[in-house]
TORTOR-639817 format. One record per residue (C-alpha): x, y, z. Coordinates in steps of 0.05 Angstrom, whole numbers, plus 32768, in hexadecimal, padded with zeros to 4 digits. Each point is the difference from the previous one (the first is absolute). Layout:
XYZ;...
end
This chain:
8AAF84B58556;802F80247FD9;803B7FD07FDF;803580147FD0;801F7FCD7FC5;804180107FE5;80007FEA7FB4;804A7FEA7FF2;7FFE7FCB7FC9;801980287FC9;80497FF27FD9;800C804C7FEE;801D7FEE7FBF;800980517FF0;80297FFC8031;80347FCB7FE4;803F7FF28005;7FF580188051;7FBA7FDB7FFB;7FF37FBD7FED;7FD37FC1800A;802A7FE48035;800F803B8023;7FC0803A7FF2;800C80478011;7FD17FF08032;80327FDE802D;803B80387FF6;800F8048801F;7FF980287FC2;7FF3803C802B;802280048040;80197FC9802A;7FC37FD4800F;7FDD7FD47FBE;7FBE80177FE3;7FE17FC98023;801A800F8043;7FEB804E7FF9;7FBE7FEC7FF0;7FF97FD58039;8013802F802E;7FD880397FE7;7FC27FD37FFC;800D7FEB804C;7FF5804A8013;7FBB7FF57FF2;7FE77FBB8017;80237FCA802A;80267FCB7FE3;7FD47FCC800F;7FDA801F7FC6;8033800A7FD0;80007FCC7FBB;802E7FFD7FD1;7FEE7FE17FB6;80347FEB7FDA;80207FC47FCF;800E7FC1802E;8049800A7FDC;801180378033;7FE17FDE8042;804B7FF38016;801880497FF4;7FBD80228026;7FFF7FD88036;804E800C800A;7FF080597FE9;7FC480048032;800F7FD4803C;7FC5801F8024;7FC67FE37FC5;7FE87FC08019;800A7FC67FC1;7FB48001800F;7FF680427FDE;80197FEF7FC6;7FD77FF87FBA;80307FDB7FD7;7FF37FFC7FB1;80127FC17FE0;800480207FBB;800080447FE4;7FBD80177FE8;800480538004;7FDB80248032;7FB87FF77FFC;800D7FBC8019;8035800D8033;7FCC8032801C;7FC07FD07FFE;802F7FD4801C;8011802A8040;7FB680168001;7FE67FC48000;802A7FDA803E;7FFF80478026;7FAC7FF67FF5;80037FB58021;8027801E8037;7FD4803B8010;7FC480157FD1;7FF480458012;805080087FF6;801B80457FDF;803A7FED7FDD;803A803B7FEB;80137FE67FC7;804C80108000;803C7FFA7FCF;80467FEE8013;801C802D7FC1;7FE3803E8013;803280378025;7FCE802C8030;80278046801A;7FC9801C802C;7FEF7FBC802A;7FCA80338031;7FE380137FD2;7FF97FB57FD5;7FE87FEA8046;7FCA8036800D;7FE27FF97FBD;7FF97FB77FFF;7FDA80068050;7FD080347FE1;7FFE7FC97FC1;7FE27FD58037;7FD48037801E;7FE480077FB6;7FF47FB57FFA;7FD180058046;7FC980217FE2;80167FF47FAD;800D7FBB8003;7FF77FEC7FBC;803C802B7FE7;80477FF27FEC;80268038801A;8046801C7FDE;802E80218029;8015802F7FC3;803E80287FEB;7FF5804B7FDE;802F7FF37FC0;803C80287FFA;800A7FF77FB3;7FE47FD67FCC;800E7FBC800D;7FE57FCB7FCD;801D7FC98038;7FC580058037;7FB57FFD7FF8;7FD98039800A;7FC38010802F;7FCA803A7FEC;7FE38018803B;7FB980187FF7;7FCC80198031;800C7FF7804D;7FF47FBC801F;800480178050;80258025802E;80227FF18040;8031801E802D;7FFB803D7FCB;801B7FD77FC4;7FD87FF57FC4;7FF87FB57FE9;7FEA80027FAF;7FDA7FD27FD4;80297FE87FC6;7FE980137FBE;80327FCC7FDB;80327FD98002;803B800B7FC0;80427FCB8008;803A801D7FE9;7FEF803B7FC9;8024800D7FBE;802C80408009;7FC8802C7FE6;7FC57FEA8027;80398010803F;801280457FF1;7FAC80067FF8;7FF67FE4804C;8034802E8018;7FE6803E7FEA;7FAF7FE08016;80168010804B;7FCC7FC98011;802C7FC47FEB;802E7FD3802F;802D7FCE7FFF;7FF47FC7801A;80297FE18033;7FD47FBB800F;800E800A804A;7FAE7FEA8007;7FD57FF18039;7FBE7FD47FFB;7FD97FD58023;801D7FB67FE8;7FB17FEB7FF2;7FF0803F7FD5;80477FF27FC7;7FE77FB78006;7FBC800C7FEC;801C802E7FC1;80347FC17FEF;7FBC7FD48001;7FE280357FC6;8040800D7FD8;802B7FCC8009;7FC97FC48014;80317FBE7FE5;80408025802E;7FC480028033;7FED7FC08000;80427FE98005;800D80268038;7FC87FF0802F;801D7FB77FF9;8041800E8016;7FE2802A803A;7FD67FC9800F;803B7FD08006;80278035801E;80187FE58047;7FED7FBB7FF4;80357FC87FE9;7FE780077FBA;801680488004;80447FF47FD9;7FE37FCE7FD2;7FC480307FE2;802B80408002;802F7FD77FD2;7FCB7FEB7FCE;7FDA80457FFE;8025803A8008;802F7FF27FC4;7FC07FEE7FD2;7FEC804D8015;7FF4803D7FC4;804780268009;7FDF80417FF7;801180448022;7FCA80128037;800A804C7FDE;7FE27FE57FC6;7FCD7FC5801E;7FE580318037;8017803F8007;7FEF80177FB9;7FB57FDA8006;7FE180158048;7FE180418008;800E7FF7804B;803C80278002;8010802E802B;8049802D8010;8021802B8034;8033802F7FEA;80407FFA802B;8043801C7FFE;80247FBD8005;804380157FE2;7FF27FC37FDF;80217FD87FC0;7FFF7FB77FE6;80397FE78003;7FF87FE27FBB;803B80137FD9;804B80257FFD;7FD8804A7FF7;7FD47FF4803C;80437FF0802A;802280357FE9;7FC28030800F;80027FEE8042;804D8008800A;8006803B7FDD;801D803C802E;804380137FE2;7FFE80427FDC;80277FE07FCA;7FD47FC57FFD;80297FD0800A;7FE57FC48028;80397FC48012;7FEE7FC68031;803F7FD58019;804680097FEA;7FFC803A7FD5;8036802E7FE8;7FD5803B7FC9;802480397FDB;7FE380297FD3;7FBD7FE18004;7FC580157FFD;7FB27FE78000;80207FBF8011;7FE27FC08028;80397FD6800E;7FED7FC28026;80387FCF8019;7FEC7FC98030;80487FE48002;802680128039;803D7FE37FE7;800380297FC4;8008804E7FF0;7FD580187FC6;801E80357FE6;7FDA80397FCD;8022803C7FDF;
end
């Protein structure tokens, strides 16, 4: 059964002053009306019920999600009792998704991420799950062509042709590279083969956890005893003791660069990360002028401008 985990533990310090550690960018409307969080939610529930939407996140921000997404049952929620980066908060939602259901396929995700086209993020990750039916061993990237030379995302080579279905091409991954100086960039861009990569994945929970038993075989270990306690009353009690004793290591670097089971399917997501003030600005960009104001905002003479001003109380005023 197909299951999707929203990953939404992150503090988004790039993001400060409007994003800090007791109130993430995760939990705001950066773009448009509705938080990050909420969006993600609701463009996840287009594609399984909510019965079978998670959400992983710090235990610091159970309060705020519960309040955000009245529709998540407190059930459904994998709360972190320490920060430990994302190969752990991923194990960690792999591993109690696995106890729940062990032929699960997880989506793994991310409450930062702004998606444009949701069709088409929703068709590609159902033919993800077509792939997985007769490729199961694969991790599969729903990937972005690149549109310049970004040294801020990891990049995907695609190499020879994994399967088709439904007329779309599904390629093996020839490697992994996270985040590229400037040079190696401009080199992927003018390849024609290279992608960025999004980490909107889709496995089978059993197949990540078997490459966290290779590469990561302590964060393993660990894990399988907090599944194993998961749902019990020593659930609390073990998460407590473990999870914060975990290698805080990116899964980029732990996994994704390691396994030659990779496997991508270009998609034209209109997709960014919402990571930073450029990405925001990307994505609000439509004056001629390029001039970009959120709130009270009074602009003259600007120009190339992101002017971001969250109280409503104020005027911010730019000449």
């Amino acid at each position: 059964m197909l299951y999707a985990v929203i990953v939404a533990g992150g503090q988004g310090t790039r993001l400060w002053p409007a994003s800090r550690r007791d109130n993430p960018k995760q939990i705001k409307p950066f773009v448009g009306g509705r938080t990050m969080l909420q969006k993600t939610y609701e463009r996840v529930s287009k594609i399984v019920p909510p019965n079978n939407i998670w959400v992983a996140t710090n235990v610091a921000y159970r309060d705020e999600f519960c309040q955000q997404l009245p529709g998540l049952s407190p059930e459904r929620l994998i709360l972190e009792p320490a920060k430990r980066n994302t190969a752990a908060a991923v194990g960690l939602a792999a591993a109690v998704l696995a106890k729940h259901d062990p032929e699960a396929i997880m989506i793994n995700a991310w409450a930062d991420h702004f998606i444009r086209f949701e069709d088409e993020y929703k068709n590609k990750i159902l033919l993800a799950e077509k792939v997985l039916r007769t490729h199961p061993d694969y991790l599969i990237d729903i990937v972005a062509e690149p549109e310049y030379p970004a040294t801020g995302f990891g990049y995907l080579e695609a190499g020879g042709e994994l399967t088709t279905i439904d007329g779309v091409k599904a390629y093996k991954a020839v490697r992994f590279i996270e985040k590229p100086n400037l040079k190696m960039a401009q080199e992927y861009l003018a390849a024609g083969n290279f992608y960025w990569n999004t980490a909107i994945f889709v496995w089978k929970v059993k197949t990540l956890l078997t490459l966290y038993e290779r590469y990561l075989p302590q964060m393993y270990t660990g894990l399988m005893k907090i599944q194993a306690a998961w749902g019990t009353d020593k659930q609390e009690q073990v998460l407590n003791e473990i999870f914060p004793t975990l290698e805080a290591i990116s899964i980029d670097y732990a996994i994704f660069e390691k396994t030659d089971k990779l496997a991508l399917i270009p998609a034209e997501l209109g997709w960014r990360d919402v990571g930073s003030w450029q990405a925001i600005y990307d994505i609000l960009t439509e004056a001629k002028d390029g001039v970009v104001q959120k709130g009270r905002v009074m602009a003259v003479d600007a120009k190339d401008t992101l002017i971001f001003n969250e109280n409503e109380g104020k005027l911010v005023a730019v000449v």
